[in-house]
N, C-alpha and C positions, 0 to 999 in steps of 0.2 A: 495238252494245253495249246492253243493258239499260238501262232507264230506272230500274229501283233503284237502279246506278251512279250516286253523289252526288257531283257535285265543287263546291267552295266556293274561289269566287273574290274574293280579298284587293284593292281597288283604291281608293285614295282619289278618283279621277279618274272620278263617274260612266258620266263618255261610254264612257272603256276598259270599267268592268263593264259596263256595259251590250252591248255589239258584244259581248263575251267570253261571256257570260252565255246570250247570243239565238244566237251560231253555236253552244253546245255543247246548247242545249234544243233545236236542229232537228235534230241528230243521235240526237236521244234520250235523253241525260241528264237527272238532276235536278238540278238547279241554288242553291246557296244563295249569299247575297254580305254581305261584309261589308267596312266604308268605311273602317275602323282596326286596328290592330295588337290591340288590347285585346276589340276585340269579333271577330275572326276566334278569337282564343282561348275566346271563349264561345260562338261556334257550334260549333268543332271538338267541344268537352266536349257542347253541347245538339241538335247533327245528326249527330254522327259519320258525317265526310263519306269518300269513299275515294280522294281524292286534292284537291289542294290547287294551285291556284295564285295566287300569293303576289310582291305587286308589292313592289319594293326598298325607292324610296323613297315612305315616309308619313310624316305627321307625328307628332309622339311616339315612339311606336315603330318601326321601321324594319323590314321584310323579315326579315333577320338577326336580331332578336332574337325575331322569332315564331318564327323555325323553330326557334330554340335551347330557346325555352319551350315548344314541341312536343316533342323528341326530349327533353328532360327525363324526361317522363310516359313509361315502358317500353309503355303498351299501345299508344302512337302512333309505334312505332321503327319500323316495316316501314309507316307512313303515305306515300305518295309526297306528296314537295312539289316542285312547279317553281316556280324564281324565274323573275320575269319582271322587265327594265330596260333603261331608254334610255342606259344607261353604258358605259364602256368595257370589251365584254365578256369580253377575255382578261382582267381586274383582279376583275371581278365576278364569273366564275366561280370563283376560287379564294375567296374570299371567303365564297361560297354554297355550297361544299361544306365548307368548315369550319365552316358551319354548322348542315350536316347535310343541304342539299338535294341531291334525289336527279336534279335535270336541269336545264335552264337557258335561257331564250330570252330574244333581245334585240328591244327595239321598234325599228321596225313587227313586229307579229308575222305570220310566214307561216301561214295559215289552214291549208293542206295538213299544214306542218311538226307545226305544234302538235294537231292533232287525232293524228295518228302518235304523237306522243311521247306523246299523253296514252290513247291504245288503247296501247302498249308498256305503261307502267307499269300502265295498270287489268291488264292479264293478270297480270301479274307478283305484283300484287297478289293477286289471284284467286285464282293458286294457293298463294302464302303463305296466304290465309283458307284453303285446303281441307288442307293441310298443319296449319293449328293445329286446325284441325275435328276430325281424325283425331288430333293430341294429345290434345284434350280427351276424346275417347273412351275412349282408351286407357287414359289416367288416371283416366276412371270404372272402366275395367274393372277395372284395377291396384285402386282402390281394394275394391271390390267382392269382387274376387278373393278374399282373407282368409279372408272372411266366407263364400264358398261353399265353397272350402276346407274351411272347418270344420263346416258345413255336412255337405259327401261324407263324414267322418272320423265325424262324429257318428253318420251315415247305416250306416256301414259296419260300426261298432263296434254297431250295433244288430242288422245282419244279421247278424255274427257269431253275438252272444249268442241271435238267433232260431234258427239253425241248429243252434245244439246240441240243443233241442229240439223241433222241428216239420222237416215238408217243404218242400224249397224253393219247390214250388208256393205253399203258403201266407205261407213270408215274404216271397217277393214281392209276395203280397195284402196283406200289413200292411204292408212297406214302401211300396206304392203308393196305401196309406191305401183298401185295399178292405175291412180289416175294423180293430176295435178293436186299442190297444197291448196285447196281451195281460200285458205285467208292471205293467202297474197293478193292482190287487189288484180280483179283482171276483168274484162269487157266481154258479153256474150250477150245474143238475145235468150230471152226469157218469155214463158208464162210465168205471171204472177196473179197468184187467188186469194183477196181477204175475205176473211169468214167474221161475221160480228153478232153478237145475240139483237134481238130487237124488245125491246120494254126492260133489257135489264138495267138501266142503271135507277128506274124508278120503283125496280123490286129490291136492289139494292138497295135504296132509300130505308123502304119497310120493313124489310123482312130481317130477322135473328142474321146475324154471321155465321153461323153453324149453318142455316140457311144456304147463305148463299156461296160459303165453302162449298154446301153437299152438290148444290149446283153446277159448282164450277168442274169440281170433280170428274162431275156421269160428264157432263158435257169438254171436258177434255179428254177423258177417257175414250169416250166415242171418235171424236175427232182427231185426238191421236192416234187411233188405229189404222184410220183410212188415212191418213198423209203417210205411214209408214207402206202402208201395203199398196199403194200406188209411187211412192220413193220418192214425194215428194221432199223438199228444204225445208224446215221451217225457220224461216227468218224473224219473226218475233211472235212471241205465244204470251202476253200478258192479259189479266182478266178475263175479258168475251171476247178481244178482238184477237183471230191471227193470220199471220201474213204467211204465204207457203208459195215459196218458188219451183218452177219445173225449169228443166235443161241445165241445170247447175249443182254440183259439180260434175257430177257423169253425161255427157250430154248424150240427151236420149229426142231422136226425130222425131216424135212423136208428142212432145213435150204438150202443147196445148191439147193435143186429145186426153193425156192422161190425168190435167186440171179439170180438164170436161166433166171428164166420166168416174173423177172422185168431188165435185162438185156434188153431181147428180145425187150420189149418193149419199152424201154428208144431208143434203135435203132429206133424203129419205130417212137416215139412223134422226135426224130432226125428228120428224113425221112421231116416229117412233117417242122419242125422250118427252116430247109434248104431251102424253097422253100421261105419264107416270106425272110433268109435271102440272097439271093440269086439275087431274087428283087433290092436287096440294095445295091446289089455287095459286096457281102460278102461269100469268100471262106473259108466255115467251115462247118468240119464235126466231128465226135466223134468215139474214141477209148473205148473200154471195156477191161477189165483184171482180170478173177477169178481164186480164188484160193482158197483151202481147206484145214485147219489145225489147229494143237494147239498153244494157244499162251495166254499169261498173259495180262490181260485187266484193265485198270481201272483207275484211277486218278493221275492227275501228274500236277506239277504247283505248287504254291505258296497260300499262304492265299490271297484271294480276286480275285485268277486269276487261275481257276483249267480248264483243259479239259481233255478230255477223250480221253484216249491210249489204242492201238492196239500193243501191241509187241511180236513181233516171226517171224519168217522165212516168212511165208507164209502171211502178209501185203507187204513184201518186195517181194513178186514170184508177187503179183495182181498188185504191181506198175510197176514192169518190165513189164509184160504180157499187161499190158495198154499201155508201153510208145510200143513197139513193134508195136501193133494192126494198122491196116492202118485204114483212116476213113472206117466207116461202119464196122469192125469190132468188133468181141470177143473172147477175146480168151481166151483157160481155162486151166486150169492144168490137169496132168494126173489123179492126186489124186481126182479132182474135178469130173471130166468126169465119175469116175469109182462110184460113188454116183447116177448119171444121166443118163449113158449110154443107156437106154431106153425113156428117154425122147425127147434126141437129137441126132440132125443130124448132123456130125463132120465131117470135112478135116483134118490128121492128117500134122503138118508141121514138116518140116526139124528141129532135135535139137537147141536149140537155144543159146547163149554163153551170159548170162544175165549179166549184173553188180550186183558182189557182191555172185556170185553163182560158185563154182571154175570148175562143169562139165556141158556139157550139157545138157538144159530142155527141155523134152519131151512136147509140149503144140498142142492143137486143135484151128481150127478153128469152134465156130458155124456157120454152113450153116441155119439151122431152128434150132428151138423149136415146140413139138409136142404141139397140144391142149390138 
């Protein structure tokens, strides 16, 4: 048995602690002792020993009323005590278990006997400590629990609201704390690209809602593709018309090329949707509009209803430059152009008189995009 095993033997009679005391410290224990009923009580509470034995009769206090001021205290209930007495032991043992003792030996004490009985109870003991160990765990856990709970909830409601607008690659980056909380409001320059259908809202006039559901469908279906697999933002996606930021949140140097060259393409999956809708008699085609600049980004709305905002000049240049653009068009700002000008092939147009812009804007037409 381990010598951390404490046991505190109760004996008015030094000669007994003594022999008691010296065969249990050869076996390996530690050993505490105490000569009265009052001071076993204040070593129990000052060595918390793990097992006890505990001679009948003493003076003042007796045996029996230690073990009862023991099991009193709840953290001392699973404490083993053995009485030990030169009395008559079928009398004394009932005695001793209404008092709470958990075994019993009579003097002369059998050395063999009592080392057994007192290896039984330390096991016994042992695994009661390992059993409240794993209580106490549990109970940290339980408590705990709550708290990470709400934690995941909090966590989760955040990836939500990131997926509406960004790729999952990225809000995992922001959920794993790789890059900033993008809805805290923060200043960066940007590309911004609006995409808007051209004749739909007068197809929407005419045509079934089932229509212009199926519509809306292929054509965000398509368009969501290419904003994800160029990693674009999207900042607003309603109807025909949407808004897709570049360099926010992960800032990427290249930000207007990769507006460029999923522009281009968006034209082209166009090209493509035109012909299935066209089949169906269905006259639509799509405007593009970029623009480059700084501007203050980030969360705006109410508790339980937040989206994500683009504000500055230059969302306002990409909506004009969209509403402008004829189908099959894009077209880009000057500030835009002067980032790419080796990429692309431009028609410059006539200044243009925008809403909301008090001189004229200098804007390109893309002809191509280079490979």
């Amino acid at each position: 048995m381990s010598a951390q095993r404490k046991i505190l033997v109760v004996d008015d009679n030094p000669q007994n602690m003594k022999l008691l005391a010296d065969m249990l410290m050869v076996e390996g224990y530690a050993v505490v002792t105490a000569a009265a009923g009052l001071e076993a009580l204040e070593k129990v509470e000052a060595d918390r020993p793990d097992l006890i034995l505990l001679d009948v009769m003493m003076p003042g206090m007796n045996g029996y009323e230690v073990c009862r001021r023991i099991r009193e205290n709840a953290a001392y209930g699973i404490l083993p005590v053995v009485m030990v007495t030169a009395l008559d032991p079928s009398e004394e043992r009932i005695n001793g278990l209404e008092a709470g003792a958990d075994d019993f030996l009579t003097k002369p004490i059998n050395d063999a006997e009592l080392l057994a009985r007192v290896r039984s109870l330390l096991r016994i003991k042992e695994l009661y400590d390992t059993v409240e160990a794993q209580a106490a765990e549990l109970k940290q856990w339980a408590g705990t629990l709550e708290t990470r709970v709400a934690e995941q909830l909090e966590q989760l409601d955040k990836v939500g609201r990131l997926k509406r607008f960004l790729s999952p690659a990225l809000v995992e980056m922001i959920v794993d704390g790789g890059t900033d909380d993008p809805m805290q409001a923060h200043r960066r320059e940007v590309t911004v690209v609006f995409v808007d259908l051209r004749g739909f809202t007068s197809f929407a006039e005419t045509a079934e809602p089932e229509e212009v559901m199926g519509v809306l469908h292929d054509y965000h279906a398509k368009m969501g593709g290419l904003i994800m697999e160029y990693e674009g933002t999207i900042e607003q996606f309603a109807g025909d018309g949407i808004m897709v930021i570049f360099n926010d949140p992960v800032p990427a140097p290249d930000h207007t090329e990769r507006a460029v060259r999923m522009s281009a393409a968006m034209r082209r999956r166009i090209e493509e949707l035109k012909l299935a809708w066209q089949k169906r008699g269905y006259d639509l085609d799509c405007g593009i509009g970029i623009a480059r600049g700084y501007a203050t980004i980030g969360a705006v709305g109410f508790e339980g209803r937040w989206d994500y905002a683009t504000i500055g000049t230059v969302a306002n240049l990409a909506a004009r430059l969209c509403t402008e653009a004829k189908g099959g068009q894009i077209l880009m700002s000057h500030k835009a152009l002067g980032a790419v000008e080796d990429l692309v092939e431009t028609e410059p147009l006539n200044p243009l008189a925008l809403k909301g812009f008090s001189n004229p804007v200098t804007a390109y037409n893309v002809v191509a995009v280079k490979q």
